[in-house]
C-alpha positions in Angstrom: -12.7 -34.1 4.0 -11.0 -31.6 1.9 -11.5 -27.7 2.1 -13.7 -28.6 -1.6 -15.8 -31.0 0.7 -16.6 -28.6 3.0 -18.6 -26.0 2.2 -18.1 -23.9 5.5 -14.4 -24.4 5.1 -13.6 -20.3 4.1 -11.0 -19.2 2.1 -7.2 -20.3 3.2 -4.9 -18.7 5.5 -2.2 -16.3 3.5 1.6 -16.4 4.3 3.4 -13.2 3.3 6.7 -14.2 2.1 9.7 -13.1 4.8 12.1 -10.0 3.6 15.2 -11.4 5.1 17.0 -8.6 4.4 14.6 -6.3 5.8 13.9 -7.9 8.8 17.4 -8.7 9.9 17.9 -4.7 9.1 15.4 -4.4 11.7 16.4 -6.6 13.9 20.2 -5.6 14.1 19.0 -1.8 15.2 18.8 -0.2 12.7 16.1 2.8 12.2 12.8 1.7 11.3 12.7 4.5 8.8 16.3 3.8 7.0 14.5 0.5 6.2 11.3 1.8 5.3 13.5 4.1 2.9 16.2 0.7 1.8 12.6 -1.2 1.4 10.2 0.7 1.1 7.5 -2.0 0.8 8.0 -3.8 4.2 5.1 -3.3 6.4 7.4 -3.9 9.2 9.3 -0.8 9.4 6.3 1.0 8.8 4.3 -0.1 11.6 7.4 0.7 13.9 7.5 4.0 12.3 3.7 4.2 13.5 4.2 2.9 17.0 6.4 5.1 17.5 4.6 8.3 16.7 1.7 7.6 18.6 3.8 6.2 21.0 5.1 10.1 21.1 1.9 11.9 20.7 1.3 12.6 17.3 -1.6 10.3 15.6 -1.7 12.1 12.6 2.2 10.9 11.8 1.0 7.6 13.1 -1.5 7.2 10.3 0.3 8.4 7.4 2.7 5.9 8.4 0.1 3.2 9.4 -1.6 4.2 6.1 1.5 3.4 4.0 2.2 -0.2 5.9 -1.5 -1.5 5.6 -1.4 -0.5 1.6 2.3 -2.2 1.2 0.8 -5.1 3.2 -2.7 -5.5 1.2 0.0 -5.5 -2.2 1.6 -8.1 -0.9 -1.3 -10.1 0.4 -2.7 -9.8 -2.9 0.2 -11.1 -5.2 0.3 -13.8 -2.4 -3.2 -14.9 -3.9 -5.5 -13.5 -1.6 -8.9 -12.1 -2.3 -9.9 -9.9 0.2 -11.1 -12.3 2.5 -9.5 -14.8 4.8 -6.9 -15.5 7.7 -3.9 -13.5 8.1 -2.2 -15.7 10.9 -0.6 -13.9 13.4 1.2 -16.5 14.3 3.2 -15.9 10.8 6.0 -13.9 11.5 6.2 -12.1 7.9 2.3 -11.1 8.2 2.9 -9.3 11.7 4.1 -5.8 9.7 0.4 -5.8 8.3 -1.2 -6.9 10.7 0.5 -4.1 13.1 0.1 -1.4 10.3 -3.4 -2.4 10.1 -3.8 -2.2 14.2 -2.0 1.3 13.8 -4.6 2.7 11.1 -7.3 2.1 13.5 -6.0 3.3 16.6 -4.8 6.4 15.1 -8.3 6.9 13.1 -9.3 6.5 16.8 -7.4 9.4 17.9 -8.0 11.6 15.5 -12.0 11.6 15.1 -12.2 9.2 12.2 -14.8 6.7 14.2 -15.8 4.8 10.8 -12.0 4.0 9.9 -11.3 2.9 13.2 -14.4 0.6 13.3 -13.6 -0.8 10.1 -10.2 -2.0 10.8 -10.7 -3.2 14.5 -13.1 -5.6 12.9 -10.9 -6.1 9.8 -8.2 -7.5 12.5 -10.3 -9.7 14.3 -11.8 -11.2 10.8 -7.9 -11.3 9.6 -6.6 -12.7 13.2 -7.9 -13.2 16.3 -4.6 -13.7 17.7 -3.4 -10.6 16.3 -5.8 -8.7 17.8 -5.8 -9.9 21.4 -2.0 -9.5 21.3 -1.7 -6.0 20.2 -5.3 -4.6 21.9 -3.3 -5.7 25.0 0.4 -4.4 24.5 -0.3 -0.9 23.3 0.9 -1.4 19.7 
């Protein structure tokens, strides 16, 4: 049976292309916000930029950067051919700078009164990724 055939199928998973250049950036050490300024569309350094301001105290730094991640991300999701609906696998390493950004937006809208935002992207996680969600409700990012 093909996703056609089945009805109760859903929409497929998207898979964000990789920035290679970005992420090794990232991974070699350096800053997450020298690569958010070298590429300035990768979720990635974005969410790190978030982590780490909440991570310091300051939620409202956290959002504007969570902010900017999640809207890079939904860019990319969409020129990737999705719709608005529809998994995000976690398991996809290139769709982990979203999926944190998007984590980061609602645990800062958490933090700083905005109950509705917060709501809206806790469940926007768990619709985009389960996976996502249980890993980063449990690690603090």
């Amino acid at each position: 049976m093909t996703d056609r055939d089945n009805l109760l199928a859903g929409p497929p998973a998207t898979y964000l292309l990789e920035n290679e250049e970005a992420a090794e950036a990232l991974r070699s050490g350096a800053s997450p916000s020298s690569v958010a300024a070298r590429f300035p569309a990768y979720s990635a350094a974005w969410a790190a930029l978030a982590e780490a301001a909440f991570a310091a105290g300051d939620p409202v730094m956290a959002y504007a950067y969570a902010r900017t991640g999640y809207h890079r991300g939904l860019d990319q999701l969409r020129r990737s051919g999705w719709h608005g609906t529809g998994p995000i696998p976690w398991e996809h390493e290139p769709n982990r700078g979203f999926l944190r950004s998007l984590s980061m937006l609602g645990r800062a809208a958490d933090a700083i009164g905005e109950d509705d935002e917060a709501q809206r992207c806790d469940q926007f996680l768990r619709d985009s990724s389960a996976a996502a969600a249980a890993a980063l409700r449990g690690s603090g990012t």
